[in-house]
N, C-alpha and C positions, 0 to 999 in steps of 0.2 A: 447486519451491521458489521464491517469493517474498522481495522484501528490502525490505518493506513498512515491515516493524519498523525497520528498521535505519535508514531511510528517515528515517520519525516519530522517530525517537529524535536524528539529527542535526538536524533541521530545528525541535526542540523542540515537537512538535504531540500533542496528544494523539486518541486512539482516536475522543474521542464528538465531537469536532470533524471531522475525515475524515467519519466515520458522515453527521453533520448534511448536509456540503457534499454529499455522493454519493448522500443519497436514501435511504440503506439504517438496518437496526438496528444499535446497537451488535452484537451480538451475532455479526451477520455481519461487520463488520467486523473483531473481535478473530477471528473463527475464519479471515478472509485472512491477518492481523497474524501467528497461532498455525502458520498452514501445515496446520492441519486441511482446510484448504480452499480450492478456488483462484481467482480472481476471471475472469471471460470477460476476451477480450480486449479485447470492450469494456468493463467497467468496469476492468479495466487501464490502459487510453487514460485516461480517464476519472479517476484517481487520478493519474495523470499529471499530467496539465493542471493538475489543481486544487493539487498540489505546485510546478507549475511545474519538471518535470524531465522529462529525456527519457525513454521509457517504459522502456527500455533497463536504464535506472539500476534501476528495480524487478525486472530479471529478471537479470540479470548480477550474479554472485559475483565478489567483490572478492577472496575469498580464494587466498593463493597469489602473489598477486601484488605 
């Protein structure tokens, strides 16, 4: 599980924008966003950078805490 969404949603960024920067279709990126499916670690890295947050922040649950 990814926290892509969660991510996008604080940062107020939408989907087709990520999609544009990272090269990919929407399509793939709503099915990273959805958790249908998981992004490499390099494009991980990659969605990182272009958020500008530590990769971490996308793989680490908040929840609980």
């Amino acid at each position: 599980m990814n926290r892509i969404k969660e991510v996008l949603e604080e940062k107020g960024i939408k989907q087709t924008w990520l999609a544009d920067k990272l090269g990919k279709s929407y399509n793939m990126v709503n099915s990273y966003v959805q958790n249908r499916r998981q992004p490499s670690l390099n494009t991980l890295n990659k969605i990182a950078q272009i958020l500008d947050i530590n990769v971490r922040t996308l793989i680490t649950s908040n929840r609980g805490s």
